[in-house]
C-alpha positions as CSV (number, residue, x, y, z in Angstrom):
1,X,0.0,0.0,0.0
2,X,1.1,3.4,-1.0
3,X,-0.6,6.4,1.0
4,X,1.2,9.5,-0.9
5,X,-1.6,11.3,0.0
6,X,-1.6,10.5,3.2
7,X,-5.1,10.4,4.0
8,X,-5.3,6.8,5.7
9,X,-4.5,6.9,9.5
10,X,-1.9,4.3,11.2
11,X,-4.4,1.8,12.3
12,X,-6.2,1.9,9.2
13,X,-3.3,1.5,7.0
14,X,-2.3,-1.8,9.1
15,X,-5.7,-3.0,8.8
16,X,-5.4,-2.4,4.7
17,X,-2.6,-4.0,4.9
18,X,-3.4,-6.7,6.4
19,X,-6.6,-7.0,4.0
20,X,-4.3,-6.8,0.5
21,X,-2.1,-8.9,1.9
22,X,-4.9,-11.8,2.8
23,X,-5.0,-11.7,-1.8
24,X,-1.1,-13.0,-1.9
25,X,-3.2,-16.4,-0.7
26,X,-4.8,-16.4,-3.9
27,X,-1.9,-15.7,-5.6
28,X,-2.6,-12.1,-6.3
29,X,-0.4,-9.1,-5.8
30,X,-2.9,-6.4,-4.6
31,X,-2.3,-3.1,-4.3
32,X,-4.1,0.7,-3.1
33,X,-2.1,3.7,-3.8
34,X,-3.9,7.4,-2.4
35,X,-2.7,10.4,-4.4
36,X,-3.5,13.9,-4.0
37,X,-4.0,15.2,-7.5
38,X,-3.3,13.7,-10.7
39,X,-1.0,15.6,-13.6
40,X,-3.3,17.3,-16.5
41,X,-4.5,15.3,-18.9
42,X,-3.9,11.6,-16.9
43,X,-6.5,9.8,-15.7
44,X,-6.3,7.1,-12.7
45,X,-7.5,4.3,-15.2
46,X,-4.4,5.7,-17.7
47,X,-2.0,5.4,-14.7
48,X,-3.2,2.0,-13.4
49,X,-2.7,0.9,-16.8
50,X,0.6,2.1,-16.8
51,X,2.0,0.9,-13.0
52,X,0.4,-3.0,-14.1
53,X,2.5,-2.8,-16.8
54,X,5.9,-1.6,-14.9
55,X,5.1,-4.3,-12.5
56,X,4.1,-7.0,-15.0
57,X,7.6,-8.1,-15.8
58,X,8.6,-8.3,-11.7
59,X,5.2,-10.8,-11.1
60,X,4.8,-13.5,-13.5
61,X,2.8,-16.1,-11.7
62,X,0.6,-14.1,-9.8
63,X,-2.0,-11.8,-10.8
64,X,-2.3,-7.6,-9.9
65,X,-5.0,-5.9,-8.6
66,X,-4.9,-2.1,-8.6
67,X,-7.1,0.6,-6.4
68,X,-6.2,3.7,-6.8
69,X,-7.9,6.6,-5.2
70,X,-7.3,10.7,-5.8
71,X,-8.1,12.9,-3.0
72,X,-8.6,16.3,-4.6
73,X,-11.9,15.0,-6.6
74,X,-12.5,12.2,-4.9
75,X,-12.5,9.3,-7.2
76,X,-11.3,5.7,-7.5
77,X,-10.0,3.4,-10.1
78,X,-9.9,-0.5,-9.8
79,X,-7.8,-2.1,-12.4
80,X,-6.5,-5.7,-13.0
81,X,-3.8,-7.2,-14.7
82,X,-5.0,-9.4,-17.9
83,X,-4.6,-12.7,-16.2
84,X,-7.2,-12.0,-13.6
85,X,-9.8,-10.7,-16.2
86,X,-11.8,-13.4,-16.4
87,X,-12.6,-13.7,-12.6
88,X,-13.1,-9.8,-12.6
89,X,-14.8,-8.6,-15.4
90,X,-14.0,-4.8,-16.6
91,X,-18.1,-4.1,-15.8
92,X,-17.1,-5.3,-12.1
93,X,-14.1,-3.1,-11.8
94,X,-15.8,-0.1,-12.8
95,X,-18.9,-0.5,-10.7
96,X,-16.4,-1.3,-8.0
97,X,-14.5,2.1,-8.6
98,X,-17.6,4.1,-9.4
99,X,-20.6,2.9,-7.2
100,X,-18.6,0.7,-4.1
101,X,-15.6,3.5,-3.4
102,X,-17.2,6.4,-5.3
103,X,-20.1,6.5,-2.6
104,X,-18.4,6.6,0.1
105,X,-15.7,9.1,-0.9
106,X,-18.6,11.5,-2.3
107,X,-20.7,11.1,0.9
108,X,-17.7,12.6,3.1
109,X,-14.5,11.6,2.3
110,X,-14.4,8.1,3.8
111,X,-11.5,6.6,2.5
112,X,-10.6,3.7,4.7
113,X,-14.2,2.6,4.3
114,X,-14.5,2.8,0.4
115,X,-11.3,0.7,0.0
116,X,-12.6,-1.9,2.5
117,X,-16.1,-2.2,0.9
118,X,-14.4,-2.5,-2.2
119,X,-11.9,-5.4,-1.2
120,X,-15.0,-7.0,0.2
121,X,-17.0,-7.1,-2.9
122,X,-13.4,-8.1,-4.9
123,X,-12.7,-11.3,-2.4
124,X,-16.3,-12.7,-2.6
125,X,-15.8,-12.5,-6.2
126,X,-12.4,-14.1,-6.3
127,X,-13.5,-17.0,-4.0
128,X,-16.0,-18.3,-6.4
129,X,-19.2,-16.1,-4.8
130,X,-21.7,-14.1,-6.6
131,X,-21.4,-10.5,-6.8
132,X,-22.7,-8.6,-3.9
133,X,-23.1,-6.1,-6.2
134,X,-22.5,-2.1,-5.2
135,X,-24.2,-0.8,-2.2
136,X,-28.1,0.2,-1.6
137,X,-28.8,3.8,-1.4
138,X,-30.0,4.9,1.9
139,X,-33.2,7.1,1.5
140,X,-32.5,10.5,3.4
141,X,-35.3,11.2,5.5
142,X,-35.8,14.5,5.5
143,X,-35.3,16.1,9.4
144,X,-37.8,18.4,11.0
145,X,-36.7,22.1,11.1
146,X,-38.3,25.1,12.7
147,X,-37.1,27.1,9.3
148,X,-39.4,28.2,7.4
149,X,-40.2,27.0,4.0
150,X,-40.1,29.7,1.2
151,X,-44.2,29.5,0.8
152,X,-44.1,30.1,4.8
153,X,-42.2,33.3,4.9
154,X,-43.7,34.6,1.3
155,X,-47.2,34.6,3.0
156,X,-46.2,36.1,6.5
157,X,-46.3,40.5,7.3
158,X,-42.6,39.6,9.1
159,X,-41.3,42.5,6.6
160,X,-44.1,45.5,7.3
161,X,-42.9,44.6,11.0
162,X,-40.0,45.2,10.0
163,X,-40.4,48.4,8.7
164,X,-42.6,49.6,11.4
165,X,-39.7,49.1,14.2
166,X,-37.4,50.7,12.2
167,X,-39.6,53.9,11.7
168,X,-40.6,53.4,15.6
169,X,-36.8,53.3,16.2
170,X,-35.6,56.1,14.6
171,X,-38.6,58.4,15.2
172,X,-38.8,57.4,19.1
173,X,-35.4,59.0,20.0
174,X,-35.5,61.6,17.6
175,X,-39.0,63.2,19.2
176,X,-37.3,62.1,22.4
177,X,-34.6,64.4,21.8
178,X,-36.8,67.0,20.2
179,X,-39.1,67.4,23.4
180,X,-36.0,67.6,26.2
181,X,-34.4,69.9,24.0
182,X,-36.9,72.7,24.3
């Protein structure tokens, strides 16, 4: 694991750890690298693409597996080296990178948790299961508010009270000072 971005606390980078490392079972070299911004015109999937190939040569009998995740617009890649491609289809990687890790990261920021999610769905997937497929969308209940809605405020007289303090304050002292003047 690669935190350059260092957004992964200790514990959780020992716990990520610990997770990619429970892959090399399976014979797969997994991998999550954080970075804070990418160059112009390179995306993560154009990197990923390029670091499986550097380390291609280095690990022959083992397959790669490749998060990547960019802090400044919060977005993931999964990638995986050609050998692993029919176990992990490219329509599973991408909803892994886009709906698992994207939800998460969009939704606050929650890094450790979208790479966990996202090694979850992987390793059910790997070990023969079906996929759990990306996460369910929570409805937001909206939460009661003393605010006022716009048709609330439209229809009270808040603003001729208004305007009637402010004359009240402004003539008050002057007709105050105009009587103790005299």
């Amino acid at each position: 694991m690669l935190d350059d971005a260092d957004l992964l606390s200790r514990s959780a980078s020992s716990e990520l750890d610990r997770r990619l490392q429970e892959f090399g079972a399976d014979h797969i070299d997994a991998r999550l690298i954080t970075l804070r911004r990418l160059d112009y015109g390179l995306s993560l999937d154009a990197l990923g693409d390029q670091l499986l190939q550097r380390w291609a040569p280095q690990e022959q009998d083992r397959g790669q597996l490749l998060l990547l995740i960019e802090s400044q617009n919060n977005s993931a890649a999964v990638l995986a080296s050609a050998d692993l491609r029919d176990q992990l289809p490219d329509a599973l990687l991408s909803s892994t990178a886009i709906s698992t890790m994207g939800l998460p990261l969009r939704e606050g920021a929650r890094y450790r948790q979208a790479s966990l999610d996202a090694l979850d769905r992987l390793a059910v997937v790997l070990d023969g299961g079906e996929d759990p497929g990306p996460p369910q969308l929570v409805e937001r209940v909206p939460v009661d508010t003393n605010i006022p809605t716009r048709e609330e405020t439209q229809s009270s007289n808040a603003f001729t009270w208004v305007v009637v303090l402010l004359v009240l304050g402004t003539l008050v002292p002057m007709i105050t000072w105009w009587v103790f003047s005299r």
